[in-house]
C-alpha positions as a Markdown table, in Angstrom:
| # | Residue | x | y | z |
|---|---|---|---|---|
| 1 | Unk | 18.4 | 5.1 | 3.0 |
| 2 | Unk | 20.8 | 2.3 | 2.2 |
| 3 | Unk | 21.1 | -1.0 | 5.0 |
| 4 | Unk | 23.6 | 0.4 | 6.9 |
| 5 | Unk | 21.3 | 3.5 | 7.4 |
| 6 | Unk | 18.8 | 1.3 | 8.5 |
| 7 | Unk | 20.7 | -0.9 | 10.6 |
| 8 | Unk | 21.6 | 1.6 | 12.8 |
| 9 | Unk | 18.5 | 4.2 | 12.8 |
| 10 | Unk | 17.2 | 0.5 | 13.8 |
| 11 | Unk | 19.6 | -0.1 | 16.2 |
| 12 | Unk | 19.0 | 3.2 | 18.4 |
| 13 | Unk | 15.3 | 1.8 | 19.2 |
| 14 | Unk | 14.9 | -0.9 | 21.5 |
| 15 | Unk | 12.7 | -3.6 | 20.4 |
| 16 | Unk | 9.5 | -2.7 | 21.8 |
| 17 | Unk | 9.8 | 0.8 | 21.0 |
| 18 | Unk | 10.4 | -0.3 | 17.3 |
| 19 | Unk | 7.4 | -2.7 | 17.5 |
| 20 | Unk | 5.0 | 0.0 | 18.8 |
| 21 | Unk | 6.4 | 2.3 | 16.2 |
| 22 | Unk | 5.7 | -0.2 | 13.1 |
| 23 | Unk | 2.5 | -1.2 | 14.4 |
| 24 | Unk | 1.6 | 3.0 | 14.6 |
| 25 | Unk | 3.2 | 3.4 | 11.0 |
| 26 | Unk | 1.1 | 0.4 | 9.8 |
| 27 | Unk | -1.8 | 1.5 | 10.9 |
| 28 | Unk | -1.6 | 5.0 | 9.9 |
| 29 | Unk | -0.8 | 4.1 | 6.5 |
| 30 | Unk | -3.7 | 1.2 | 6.2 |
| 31 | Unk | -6.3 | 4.4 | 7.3 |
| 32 | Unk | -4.1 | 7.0 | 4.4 |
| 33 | Unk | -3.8 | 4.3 | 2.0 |
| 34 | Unk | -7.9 | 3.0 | 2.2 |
| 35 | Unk | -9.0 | 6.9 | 1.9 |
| 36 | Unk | -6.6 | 7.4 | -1.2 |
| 37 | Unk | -7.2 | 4.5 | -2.4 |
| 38 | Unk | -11.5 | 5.0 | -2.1 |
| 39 | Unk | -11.3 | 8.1 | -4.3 |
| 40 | Unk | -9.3 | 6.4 | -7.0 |
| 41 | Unk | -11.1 | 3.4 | -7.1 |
| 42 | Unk | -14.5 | 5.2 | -7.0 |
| 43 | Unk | -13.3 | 7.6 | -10.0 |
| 44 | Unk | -12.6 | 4.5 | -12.0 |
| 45 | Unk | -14.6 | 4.2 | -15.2 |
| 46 | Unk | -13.8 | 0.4 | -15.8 |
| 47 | Unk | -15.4 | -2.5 | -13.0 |
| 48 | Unk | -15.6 | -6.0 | -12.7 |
| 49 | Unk | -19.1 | -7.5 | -13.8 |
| 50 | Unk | -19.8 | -8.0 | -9.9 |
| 51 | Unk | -19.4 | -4.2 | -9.6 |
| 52 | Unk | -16.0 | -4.0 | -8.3 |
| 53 | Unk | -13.2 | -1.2 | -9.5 |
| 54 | Unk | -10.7 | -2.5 | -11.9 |
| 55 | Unk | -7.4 | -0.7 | -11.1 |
| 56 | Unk | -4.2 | -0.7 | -13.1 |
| 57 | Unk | -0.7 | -0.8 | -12.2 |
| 58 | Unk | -0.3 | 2.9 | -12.9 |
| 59 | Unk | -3.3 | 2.9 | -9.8 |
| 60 | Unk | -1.6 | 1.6 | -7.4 |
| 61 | Unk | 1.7 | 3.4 | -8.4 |
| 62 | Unk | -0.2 | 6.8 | -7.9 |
| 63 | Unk | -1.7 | 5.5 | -4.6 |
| 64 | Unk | 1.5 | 4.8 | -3.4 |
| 65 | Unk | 3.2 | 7.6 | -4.0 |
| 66 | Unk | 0.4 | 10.0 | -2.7 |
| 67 | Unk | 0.2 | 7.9 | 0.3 |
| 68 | Unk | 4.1 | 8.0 | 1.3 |
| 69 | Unk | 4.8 | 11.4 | 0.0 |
| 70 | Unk | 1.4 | 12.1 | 2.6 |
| 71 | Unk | 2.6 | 15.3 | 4.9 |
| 72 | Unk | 0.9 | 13.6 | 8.2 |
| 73 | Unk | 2.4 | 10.1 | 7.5 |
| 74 | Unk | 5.9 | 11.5 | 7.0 |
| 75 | Unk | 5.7 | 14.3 | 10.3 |
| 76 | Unk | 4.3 | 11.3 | 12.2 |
| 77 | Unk | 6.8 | 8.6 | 11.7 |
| 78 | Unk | 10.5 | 8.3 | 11.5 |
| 79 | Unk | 12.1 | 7.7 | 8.3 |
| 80 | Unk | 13.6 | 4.6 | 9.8 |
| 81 | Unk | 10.5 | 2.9 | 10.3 |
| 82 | Unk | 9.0 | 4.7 | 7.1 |
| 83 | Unk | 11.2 | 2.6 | 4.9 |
| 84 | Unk | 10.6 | -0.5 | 6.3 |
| 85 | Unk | 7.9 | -0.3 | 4.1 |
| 86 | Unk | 7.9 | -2.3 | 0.6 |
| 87 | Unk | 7.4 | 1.0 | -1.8 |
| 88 | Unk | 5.9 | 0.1 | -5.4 |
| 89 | Unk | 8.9 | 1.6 | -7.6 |
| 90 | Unk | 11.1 | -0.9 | -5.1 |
| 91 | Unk | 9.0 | -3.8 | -6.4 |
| 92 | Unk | 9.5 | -5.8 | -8.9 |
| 93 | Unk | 6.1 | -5.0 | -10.1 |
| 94 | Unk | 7.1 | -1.3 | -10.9 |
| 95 | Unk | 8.4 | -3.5 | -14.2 |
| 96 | Unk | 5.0 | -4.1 | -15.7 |
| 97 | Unk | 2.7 | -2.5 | -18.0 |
| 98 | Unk | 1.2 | 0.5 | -16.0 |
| 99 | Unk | -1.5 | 0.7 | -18.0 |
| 100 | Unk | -2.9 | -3.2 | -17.8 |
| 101 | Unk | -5.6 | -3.9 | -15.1 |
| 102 | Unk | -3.8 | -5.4 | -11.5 |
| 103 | Unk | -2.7 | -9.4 | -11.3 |
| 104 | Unk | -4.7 | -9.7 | -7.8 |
| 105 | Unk | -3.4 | -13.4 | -8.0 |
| 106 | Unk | -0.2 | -12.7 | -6.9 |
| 107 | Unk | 0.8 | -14.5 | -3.8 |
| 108 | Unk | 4.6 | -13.9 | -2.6 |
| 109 | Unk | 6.4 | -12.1 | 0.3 |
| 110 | Unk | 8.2 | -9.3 | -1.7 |
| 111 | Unk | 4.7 | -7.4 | -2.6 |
| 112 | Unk | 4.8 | -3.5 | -2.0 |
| 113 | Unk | 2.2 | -2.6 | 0.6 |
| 114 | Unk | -0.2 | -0.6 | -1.6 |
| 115 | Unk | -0.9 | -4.1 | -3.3 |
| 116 | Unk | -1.5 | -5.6 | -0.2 |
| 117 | Unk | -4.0 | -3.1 | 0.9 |
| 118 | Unk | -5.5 | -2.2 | -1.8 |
| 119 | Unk | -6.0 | -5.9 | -2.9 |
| 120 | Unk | -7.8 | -6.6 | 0.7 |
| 121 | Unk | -10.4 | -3.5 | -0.1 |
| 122 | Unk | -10.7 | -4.9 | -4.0 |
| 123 | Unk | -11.6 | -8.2 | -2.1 |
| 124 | Unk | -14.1 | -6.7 | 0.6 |
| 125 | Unk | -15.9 | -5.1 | -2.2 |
| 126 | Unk | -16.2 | -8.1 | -4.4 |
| 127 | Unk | -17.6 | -10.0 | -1.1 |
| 128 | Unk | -19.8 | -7.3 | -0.2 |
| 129 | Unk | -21.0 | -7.3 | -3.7 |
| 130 | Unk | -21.8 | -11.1 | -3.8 |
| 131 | Unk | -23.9 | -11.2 | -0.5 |
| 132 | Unk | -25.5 | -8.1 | -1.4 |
| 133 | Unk | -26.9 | -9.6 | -4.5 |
């Protein structure tokens, strides 16, 4: 969908409409994208010393498309408000090594969603680890 696309599919909802809708997409995908996400972390062979999964680029690249291409996330929202969504291959991380373990430093505003999430969980389970030890 190119801007002009967007602008308009955009356009035809009223703010609050497009607000709900967003928040209902975001939410959806957070719940798609933490089950996906749990059975490829948990299938990992590598982890942190701490206990925590160690994904790779190529990871979060499958995550990401399995959790977009997702039948129920697609018949549930519009594409307008689907692609408001930073995809992985749209990132400028889609450029690096797919087979090197995930930069979780990163820190800037153009990140593709599945980092995002999948870098909260990756966190969550690192903290859980430390107070559990």
């Amino acid at each position: 969908m190119n801007v002009t696309d967007l602008d308009t599919a955009v356009g035809q909802m009223d703010a609050v409409a497009l607000e709900r809708a967003l928040r209902s997409a975001s939410l959806d995908l957070q719940q798609i994208m933490a089950t996906t996400a749990g059975r490829h972390l948990d299938s990992g062979r590598r982890r942190y010393s701490n206990g925590a999964q160690l994904p790779t680029w190529r990871t979060l690249q499958t995550i990401d498309e399995l959790v977009f291409e997702n039948r129920g996330f697609v018949a549930r929202h519009k594409e307008a408000v689907r692609s408001m969504f930073l995809r992985f291959s749209d990132s400028r991380l889609s450029g690096a090594d797919l087979d090197e373990p995930v930069d979780w430093r990163l820190d800037d505003d153009d990140l593709p969603t599945v980092y995002l999430i999948v870098r909260a969980m990756v966190q969550a389970q690192t903290a859980e680890a430390a107070t559990a030890e």
